[in-house]
TINULO-800789 format. One line per field, with one value per residue: x, y, z of N, C-alpha, C in turn. Coordinates in steps of 0.05 Angstrom, whole numbers, plus 32768, in hexadecimal, padded with zeros to 4 digits. Layout:
<recs>
nx <- (X,...)
ny <- (Y,...)
nz <- (Z,...)
cax <- (X,...)
cay <- (Y,...)
caz <- (Z,...)
cx <- (X,...)
cy <- (Y,...)
cz <- (Z,...)
</recs>
This chain:
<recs>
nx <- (86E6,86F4,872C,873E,8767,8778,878F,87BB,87ED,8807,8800,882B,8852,8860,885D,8888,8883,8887,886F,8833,883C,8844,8813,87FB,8813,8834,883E,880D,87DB,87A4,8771,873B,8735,8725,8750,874C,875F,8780,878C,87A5,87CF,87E8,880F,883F,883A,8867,8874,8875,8853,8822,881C,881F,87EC,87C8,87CD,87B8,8787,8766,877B,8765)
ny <- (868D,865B,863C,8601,85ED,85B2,8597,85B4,85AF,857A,8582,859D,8586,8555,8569,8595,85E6,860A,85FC,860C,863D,865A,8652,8676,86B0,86A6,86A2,867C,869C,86A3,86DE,86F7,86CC,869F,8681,8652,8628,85EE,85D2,85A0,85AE,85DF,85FA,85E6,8603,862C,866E,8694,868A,868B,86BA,86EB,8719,8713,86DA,86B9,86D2,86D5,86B1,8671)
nz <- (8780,87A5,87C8,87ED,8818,8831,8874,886D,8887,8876,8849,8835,884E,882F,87FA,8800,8807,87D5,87AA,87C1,87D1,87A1,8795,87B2,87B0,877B,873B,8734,8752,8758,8751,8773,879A,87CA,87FC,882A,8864,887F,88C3,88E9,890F,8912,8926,890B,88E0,88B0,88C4,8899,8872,888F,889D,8870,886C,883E,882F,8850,8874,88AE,88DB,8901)
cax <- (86F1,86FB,8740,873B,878A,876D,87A5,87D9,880B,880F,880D,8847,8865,8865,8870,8887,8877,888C,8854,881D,8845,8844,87F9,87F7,8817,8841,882E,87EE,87CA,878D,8762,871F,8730,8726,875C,8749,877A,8774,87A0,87A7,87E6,87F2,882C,884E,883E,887C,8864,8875,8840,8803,8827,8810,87CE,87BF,87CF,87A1,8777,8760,8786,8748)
cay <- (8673,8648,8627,85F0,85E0,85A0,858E,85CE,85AD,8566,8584,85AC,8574,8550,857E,85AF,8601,860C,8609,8618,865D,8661,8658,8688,86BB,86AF,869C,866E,86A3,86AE,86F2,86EF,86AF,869B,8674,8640,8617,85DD,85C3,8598,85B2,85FF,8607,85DB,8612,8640,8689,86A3,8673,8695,86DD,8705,8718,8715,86C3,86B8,86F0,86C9,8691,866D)
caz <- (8782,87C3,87CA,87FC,881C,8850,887D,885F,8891,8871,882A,8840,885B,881B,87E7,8802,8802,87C3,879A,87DA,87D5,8783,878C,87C4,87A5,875F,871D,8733,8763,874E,8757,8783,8797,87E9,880B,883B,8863,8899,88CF,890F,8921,8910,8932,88F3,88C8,88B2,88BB,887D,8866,8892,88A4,8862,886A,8823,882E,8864,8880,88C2,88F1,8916)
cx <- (86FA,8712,873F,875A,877E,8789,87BF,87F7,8818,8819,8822,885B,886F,8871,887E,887E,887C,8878,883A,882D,8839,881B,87F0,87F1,882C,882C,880E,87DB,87BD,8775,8745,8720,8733,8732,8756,8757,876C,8787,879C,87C1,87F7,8806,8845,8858,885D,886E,885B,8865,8825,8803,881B,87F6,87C4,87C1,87B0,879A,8777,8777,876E,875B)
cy <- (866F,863D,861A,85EA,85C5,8594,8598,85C2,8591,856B,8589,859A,8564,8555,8597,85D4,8613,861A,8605,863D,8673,8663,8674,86A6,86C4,86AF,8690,8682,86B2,86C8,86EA,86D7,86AC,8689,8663,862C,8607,85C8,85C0,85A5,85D0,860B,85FF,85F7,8626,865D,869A,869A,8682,86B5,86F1,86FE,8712,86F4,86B6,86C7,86E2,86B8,868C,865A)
cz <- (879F,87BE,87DD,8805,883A,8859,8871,886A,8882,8857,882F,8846,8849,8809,87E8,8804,87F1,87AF,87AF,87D4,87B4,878B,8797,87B9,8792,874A,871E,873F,8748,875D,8763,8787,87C0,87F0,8822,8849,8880,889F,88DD,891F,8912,8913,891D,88E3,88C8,88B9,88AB,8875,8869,8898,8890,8862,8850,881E,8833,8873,88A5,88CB,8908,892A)
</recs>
């Protein structure tokens, strides 16, 4: 499975990191599943957000 996050900073900005985290890694994460995320402005992100590798493997 592909998750798609387009523009991670606006969701975030909206609803919060709440449930982006729960999907990440609580109750919603799903096994074999590939993380995908996409932002203009990176520097938004919190760390805790892209820091465990097991989140996001890469930062391009």
């Amino acid at each position: 499975m592909v998750c798609v996050f387009e523009d991670i900073d606006a969701t975030i900005e909206k609803y919060g990191d709440g449930e982006l985290l729960q999907w990440l890694d609580g109750n919603c994460q799903v096994d074999n599943a590939v993380n995908l995320a996409s932002t203009n402005y990176p520097e938004k992100l919190d760390p805790r957000i892209v820091a465990l590798p097991r989140r996001f493997d890469r930062v391009l």
